[in-house]
N, C-alpha and C positions, 0 to 999 in steps of 0.2 A: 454555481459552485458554493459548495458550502465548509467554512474552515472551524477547526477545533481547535482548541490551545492546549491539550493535552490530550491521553489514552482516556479519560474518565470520560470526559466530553464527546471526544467521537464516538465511543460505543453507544455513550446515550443518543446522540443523533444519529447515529447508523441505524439505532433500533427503532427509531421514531419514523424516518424517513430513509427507507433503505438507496443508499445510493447506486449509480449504474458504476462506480470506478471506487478505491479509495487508492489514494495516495499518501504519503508516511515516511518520513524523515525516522530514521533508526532512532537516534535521541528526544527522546522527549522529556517534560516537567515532570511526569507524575507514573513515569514507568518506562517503557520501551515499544522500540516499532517490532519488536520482537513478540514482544507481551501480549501489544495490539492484536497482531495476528493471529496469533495464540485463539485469543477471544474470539475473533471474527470467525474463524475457521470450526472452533467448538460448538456454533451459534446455527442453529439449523437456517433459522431464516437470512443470513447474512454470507454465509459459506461460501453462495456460487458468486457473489461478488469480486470481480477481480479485485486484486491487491497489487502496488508497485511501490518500491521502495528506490525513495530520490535523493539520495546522502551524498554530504562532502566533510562526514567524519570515518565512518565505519568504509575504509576504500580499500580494502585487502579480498581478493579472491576468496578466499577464507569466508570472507561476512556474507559476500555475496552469495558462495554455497549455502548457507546457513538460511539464509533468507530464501533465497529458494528452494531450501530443502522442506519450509515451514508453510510452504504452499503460495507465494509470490510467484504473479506471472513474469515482472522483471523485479532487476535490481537496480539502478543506475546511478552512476558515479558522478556527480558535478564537478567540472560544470557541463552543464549538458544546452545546446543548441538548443534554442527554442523549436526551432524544423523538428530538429531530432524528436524531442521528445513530445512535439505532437503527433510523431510515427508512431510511437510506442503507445502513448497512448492509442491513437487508433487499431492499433496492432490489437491491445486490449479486450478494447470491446466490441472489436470484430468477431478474436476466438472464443467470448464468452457467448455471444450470439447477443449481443448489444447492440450491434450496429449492425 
C-alpha cells in the first residue's frame, strides 16, 4: 500500500508506479477526490485503474451519484466494516480483471 497526502502527490505516484486500486477520501489538502478522478480518468495510462471513493463527509446520495457518475467503481459511506470493505475492495479488482 502506498499512501499520498494530497491530489498532487498521488497523481505523481499513480504515474510513477501505477497501482492495481486507488482509494480517495472526497476531501483533500490540495484539491478534491473529485479533481483526482478527473485526472486519473483523463490519463490514458491510469484510466483502467479502478477508483473507490471511502468518505465520512460527502454522505448524501447526491455525492455518491456524482462520484460514480465521474467514473468510481464504488462510493462508500463511513463508517464502513472492515469485512465490508475488504468485499468491496475485492469486488474491485476482480471486475477490473485484477484479481
Amino acid at each position: 500500500m502506498i499512501t499520498a497526502h494530497g491530489m498532487r502527490e498521488a497523481l505523481v505516484l499513480a504515474r510513477s508506479a501505477p497501482p492495481d486500486l486507488i482509494v480517495s477520501d472526497v476531501c483533500m489538502s490540495d484539491g478534491s477526490g473529485y479533481d483526482l478522478i478527473k485526472e486519473v480518468k483523463a490519463d490514458a495510462r491510469l484510466r483502467s485503474i479502478p477508483f473507490m471513493f471511502v468518505t465520512s463527509t460527502m454522505t448524501t446520495e447526491g455525492e455518491r451519484r456524482k462520484g460514480l457518475g465521474l467514473g468510481a467503481a464504488r462510493f462508500l459511506f463511513r463508517p464502513v466494516e472492515p469485512q465490508d470493505l475488504l468485499g468491496e475492495i475485492e469486488g474491485c479488482l476482480r471486475e477490473s480483471g485484477k484479481r
